[in-house]
N, C-alpha and C positions, 0 to 999 in steps of 0.2 A: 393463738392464730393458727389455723391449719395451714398447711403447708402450699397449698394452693392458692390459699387469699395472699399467704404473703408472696409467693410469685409475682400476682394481681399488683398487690403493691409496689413490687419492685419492677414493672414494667412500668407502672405510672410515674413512677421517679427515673426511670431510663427516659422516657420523651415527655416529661414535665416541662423543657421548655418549647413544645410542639404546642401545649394545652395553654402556656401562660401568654405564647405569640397569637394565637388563637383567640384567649382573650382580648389583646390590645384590640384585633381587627375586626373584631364586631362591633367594638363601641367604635375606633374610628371610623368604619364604614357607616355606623347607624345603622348593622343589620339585627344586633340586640334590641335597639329601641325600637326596631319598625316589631319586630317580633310583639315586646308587650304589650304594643299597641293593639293588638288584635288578639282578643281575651279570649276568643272559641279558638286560635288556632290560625295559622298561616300557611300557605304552601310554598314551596320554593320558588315556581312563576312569579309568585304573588310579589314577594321579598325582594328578588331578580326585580321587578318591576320599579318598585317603590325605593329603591335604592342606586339602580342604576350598576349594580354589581354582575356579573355576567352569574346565568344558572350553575355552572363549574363551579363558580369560584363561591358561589353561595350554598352548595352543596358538600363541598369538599372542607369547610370551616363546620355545616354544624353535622357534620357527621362526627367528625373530633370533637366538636361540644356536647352533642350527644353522649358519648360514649365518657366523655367529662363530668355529664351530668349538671351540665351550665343550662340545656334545653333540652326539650323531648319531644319527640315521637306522640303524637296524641294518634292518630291514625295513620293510614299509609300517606305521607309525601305532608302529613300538616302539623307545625311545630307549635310549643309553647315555649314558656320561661319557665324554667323550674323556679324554687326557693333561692339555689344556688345563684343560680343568672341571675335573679331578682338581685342579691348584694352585691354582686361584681357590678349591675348595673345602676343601683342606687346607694347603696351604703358609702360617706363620703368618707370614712377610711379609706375602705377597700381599696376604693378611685387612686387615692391620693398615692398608697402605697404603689398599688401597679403602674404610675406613670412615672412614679422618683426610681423603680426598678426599670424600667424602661428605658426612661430618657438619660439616667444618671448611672443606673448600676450595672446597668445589662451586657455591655461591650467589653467593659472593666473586670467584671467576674470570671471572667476569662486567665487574667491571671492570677487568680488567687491562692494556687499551688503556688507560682513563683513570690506571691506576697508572705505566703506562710516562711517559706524556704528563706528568704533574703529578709524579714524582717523589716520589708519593705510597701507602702504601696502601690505594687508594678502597674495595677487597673489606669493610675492615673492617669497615664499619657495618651489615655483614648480620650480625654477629654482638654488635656492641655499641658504646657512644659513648666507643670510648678512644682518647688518640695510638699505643699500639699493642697488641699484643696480649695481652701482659706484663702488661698495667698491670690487664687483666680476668680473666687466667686461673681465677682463683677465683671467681670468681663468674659463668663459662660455666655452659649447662645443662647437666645432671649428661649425658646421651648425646653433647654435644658435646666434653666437658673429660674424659670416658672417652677416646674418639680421638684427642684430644690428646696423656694423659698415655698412651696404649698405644703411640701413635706414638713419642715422644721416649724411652719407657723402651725402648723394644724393642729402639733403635740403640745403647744404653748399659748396659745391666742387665748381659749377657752379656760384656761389658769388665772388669767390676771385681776380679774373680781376681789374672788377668794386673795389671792396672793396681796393685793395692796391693803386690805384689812389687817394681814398679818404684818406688813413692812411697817404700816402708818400706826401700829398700835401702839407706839412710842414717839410719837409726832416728829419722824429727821428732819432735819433741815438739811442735809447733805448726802447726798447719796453716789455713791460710785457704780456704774451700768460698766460692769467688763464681762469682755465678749460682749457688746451692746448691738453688735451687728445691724439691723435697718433700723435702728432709734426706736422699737415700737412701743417698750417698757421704758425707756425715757420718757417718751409721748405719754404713755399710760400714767405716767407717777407722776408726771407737772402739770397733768389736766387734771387730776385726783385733789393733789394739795398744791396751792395758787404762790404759795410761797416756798416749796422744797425748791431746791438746785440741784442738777443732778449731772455728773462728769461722766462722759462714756469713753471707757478703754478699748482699744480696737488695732487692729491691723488697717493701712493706708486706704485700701478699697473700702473696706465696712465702713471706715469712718466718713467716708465720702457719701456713700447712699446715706447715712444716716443724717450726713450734717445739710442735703438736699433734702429728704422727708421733713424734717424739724425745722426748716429753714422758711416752709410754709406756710409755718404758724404762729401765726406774729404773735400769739397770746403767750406763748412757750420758749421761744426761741432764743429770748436773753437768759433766761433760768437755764442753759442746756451748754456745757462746756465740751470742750471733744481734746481726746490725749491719744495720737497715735505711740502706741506700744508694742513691740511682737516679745509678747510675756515669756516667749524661752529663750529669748537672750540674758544672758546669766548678768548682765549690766544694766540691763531695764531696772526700774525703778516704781513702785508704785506710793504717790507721797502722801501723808498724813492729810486728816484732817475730814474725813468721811463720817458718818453715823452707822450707817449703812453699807454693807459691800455685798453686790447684788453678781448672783453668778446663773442663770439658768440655762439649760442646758447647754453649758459652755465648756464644765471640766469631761464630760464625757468624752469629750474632742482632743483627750491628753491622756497619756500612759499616765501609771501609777506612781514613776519616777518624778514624772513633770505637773502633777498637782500636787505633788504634797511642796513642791517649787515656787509654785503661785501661789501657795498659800503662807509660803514661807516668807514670800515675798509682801505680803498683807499682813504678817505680824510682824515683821519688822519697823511699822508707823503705825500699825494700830491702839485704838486707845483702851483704857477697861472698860469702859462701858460702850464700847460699840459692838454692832454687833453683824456677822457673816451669815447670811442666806444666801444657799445653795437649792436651788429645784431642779431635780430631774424626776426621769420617769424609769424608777427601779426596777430591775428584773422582777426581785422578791415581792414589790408592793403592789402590783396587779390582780385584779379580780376576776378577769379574764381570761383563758386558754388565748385567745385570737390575741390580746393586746402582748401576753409575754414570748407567743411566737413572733409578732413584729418587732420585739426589740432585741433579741437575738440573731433575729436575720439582720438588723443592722451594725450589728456590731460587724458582722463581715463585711461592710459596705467601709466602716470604718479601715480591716483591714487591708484591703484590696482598692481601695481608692481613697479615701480622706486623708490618711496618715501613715497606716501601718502601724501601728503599737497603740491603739485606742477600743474601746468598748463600750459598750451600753454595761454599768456596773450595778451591783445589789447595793441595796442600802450598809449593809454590815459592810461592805467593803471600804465603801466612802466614808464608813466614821472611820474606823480604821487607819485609813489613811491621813485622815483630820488630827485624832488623835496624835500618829505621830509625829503631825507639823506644830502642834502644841494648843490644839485646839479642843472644846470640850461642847459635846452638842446639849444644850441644853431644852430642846425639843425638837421632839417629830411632829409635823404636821402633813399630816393626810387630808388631802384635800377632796371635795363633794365628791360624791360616787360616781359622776360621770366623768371625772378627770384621771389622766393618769400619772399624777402627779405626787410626786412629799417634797415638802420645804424640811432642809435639817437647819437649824436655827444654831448658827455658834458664838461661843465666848471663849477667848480666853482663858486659859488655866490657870488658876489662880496660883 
């Protein structure tokens, strides 16, 4: 890179959150969407007009997008969407990401010097007085606990196809959902199979939203057990008698100290033939640039607000870790190309 471009670049990272606020207030205003609605080009009047946005304040946003490269210039004063805009404005990642950075991450990122420094996370208490994020989810504001749960569902909803082929390939009858958070994968594995049971692990509020969604449906609702648990109490218990022990992205949300814990905690009653899936979404197992810069960036999100000592991990890390709690993975599964997903499949050491 010549030395000038990277200038270029590091001025783009000097007022990168000029460009990412810029983005939120296009789409909130609807001055993105009035834009690609008008495919030859828009003028500022025009935009002003159809949005109700003063000419200033519709000028002074895509001149920064401009120069962003979100929209452009097609002649003097008439704008389009670029390619760029075009994903900010339709891609339902993109969306997803920019409003959980928004409404969840944004005020919080602020202290993530002092999160580094104290091994803590300081972000938290812009959103509320918990040790961690877990412990408030339900009782977030309803626009913040939207981007929350739109964020966590969006990297898992589109898994569960794929993922119950692999759980039911052994027909359980018993399944343990920890971390089962809004019941959705309970839901998913008792509509699947009419006879599984399935007990979901949870902290007080999850169990709640969960045992309210499940509660619904009278077809599911006897099969569906609930065990309030906070898994890093060293006197918690998790008890025998599962097939199955169902974890999706749930140990992410735990230092490397405190999952090889819960899983210590899972071979203390587990039997030989049962068996531990684990799905998250690996650093190393993406196929995309775009998908392994989002789970990096969240890993700060982890340490700056969620917990303080958590990450989005590789897969070698997580066996590794498995390994040392005495567990041995006896498949990787990589789930369809649009997923970003691997189940590690474990047993027991023999």
């Amino acid at each position: 890179m010549k030395a000038i471009d990277a200038l270029y670049q590091a001025q783009k990272i000097a007022f990168s959150p000029f460009v990412f606020e810029t983005c939120y207030t296009l789409l909130e205003l609807g001055i993105l969407e009035t834009i690609n609605n008008h495919k030859n080009g828009v003028s500022i009047k025009e935009i002003s007009k159809e949005t109700n946005v003063s000419e200033y304040g519709v000028r002074v946003l895509l001149e920064m997008a401009a120069s962003a490269e979100i929209v452009e210039e097609i002649e003097d004063d008439l704008f389009g969407v670029t390619k760029l805009g075009y994903f900010i404005l339709r891609d339902e990642m993109t969306k997803i990401n920019l409003y959980f950075t928004h409404d969840v991450c944004y005020k919080g990122l602020f202290y993530l010097k002092e999160s580094i420094q104290n091994q803590k996370a300081e972000g938290l208490k812009t959103l509320g007085n918990w040790k961690t994020i877990y412990e408030g989810l339900s009782s977030l504001p309803e626009k913040v606990k939207k981007s929350w749960f739109d964020f966590d569902h969006f990297y898992s909803d589109g898994s569960f196809d794929d993922a119950l082929k692999i759980i039911f390939k052994n027909s359980p009858q018993q399944i343990y959902d920890i971390g089962g958070n809004t019941g959705k994968w309970s839901i998913a594995c008792t509509q699947h199979d009419e006879k599984v049971r399935v007990t979901i692990f949870d902290l007080p509020g999850q169990i709640n939203v969960a045992k309210n969604n499940i509660g619904k449906i009278d077809s599911i609702k006897d099969r569906v057990e609930y065990q309030v648990i906070d898994l890093l109490d060293a006197n918690s218990e998790i008890a025998a008698g599962a097939d199955v022990y169902w974890m999706s992205q749930f140990l992410d949300c735990f230092s490397e100290y405190e999952i090889e814990q819960i899983l210590l905690k899972i071979k203390a009653t587990i039997s030989q033939d049962a068996r531990v899936y684990i799905m998250e979404t690996f650093i190393d197992n993406q196929r995309f640039p775009a998908a392994k810069h989002s789970l990096v960036a969240t890993s700060l999100y982890f340490t700056a607000l969620a917990n303080g000592n958590s990450k989005m991990y590789t897969s070698t890390a997580m066996k590794y870790i498995t390994e040392k709690a005495g567990f041995k993975c006896v498949a990787e599964h990589h789930l369809h190309e649009d997923s970003f997903h691997t189940i590690l499949e474990l047993k027991l050491k023999d």
